[in-house]
Structures are given as structure tokens and as C-alpha cells.
C-alpha positions as CSV (number, residue, x, y, z in Angstrom):
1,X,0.0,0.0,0.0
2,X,1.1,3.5,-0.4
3,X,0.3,7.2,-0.4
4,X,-3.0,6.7,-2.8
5,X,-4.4,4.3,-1.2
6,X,-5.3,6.5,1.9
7,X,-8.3,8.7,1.7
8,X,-8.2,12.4,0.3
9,X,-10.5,13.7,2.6
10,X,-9.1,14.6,6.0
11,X,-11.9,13.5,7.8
12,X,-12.2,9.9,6.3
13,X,-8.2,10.2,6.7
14,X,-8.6,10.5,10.5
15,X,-11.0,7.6,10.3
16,X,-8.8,5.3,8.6
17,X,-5.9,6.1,10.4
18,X,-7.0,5.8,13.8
19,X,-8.7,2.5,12.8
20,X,-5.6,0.9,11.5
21,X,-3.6,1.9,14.3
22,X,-6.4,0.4,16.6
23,X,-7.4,-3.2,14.6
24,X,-3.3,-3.5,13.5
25,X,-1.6,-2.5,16.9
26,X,0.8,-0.2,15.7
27,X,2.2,2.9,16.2
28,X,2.2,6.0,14.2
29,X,5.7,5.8,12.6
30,X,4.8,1.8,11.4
31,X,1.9,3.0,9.6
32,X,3.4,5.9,7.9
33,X,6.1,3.6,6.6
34,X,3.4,0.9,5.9
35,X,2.5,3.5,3.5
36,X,6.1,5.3,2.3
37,X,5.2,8.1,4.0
38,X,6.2,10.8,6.5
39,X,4.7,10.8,10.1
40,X,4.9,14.7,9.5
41,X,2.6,15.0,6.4
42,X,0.0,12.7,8.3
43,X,0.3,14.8,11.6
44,X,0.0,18.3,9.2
45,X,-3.6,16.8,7.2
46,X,-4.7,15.8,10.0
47,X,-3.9,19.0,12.5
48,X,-5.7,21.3,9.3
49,X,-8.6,19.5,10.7
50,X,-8.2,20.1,14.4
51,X,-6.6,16.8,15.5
52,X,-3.2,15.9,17.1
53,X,-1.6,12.6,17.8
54,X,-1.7,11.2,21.3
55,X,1.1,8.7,21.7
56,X,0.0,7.4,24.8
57,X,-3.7,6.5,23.2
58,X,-2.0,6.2,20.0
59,X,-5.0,8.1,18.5
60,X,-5.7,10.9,16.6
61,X,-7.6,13.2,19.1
């Protein structure tokens, strides 16, 4: 999998990334390179939208 195959939208992007970080039992940095790319560009999408990683929920909040 890579960068296209995650959702455009931010909101569906929150979605899928807190559910894959939940059902897979991974961290942040294993998805991004699950999906060549940056933890940064993920945190960025997602803070346009009002959300910041919590590494001790390991959840977008």
C-alpha cells in the first residue's frame, strides 16, 4: 500500500488512520512507513482539521 491508497478527505483520513492503528496494533511511525510516507505529512492533514496525535492512546484526538 502506499500514499493513494489512503483517503483524500481529512476527515475519512482520520477515520482510517486511527482504525488501523487500533485493529493492526501499531504505532504512528509503522503506519506511515506501511504506506512510504512521513509521520509529519499525516500529523499536518490531520492538525488542518483540528486533530493531534496522542502517543499514549495512540489516536488521533
Amino acid at each position: 500500500m502506499g500514499l493513494l491508497d489512503m483517503p483524500k478527505d481529512p476527515v475519512m483520513l482520520l477515520s482510517f488512520v486511527n482504525m488501523r492503528l487500533r485493529d493492526e496494533g501499531i504505532n504512528l511511525s509503522e503506519f506511515a512507513a506501511g504506506f512510504s510516507v512521513s509521520e509529519e505529512s499525516i500529523k499536518e492533514k490531520l492538525s488542518a482539521v483540528g486533530y493531534t496525535y496522542d502517543e499514549k492512546l495512540n489516536k488521533f484526538v
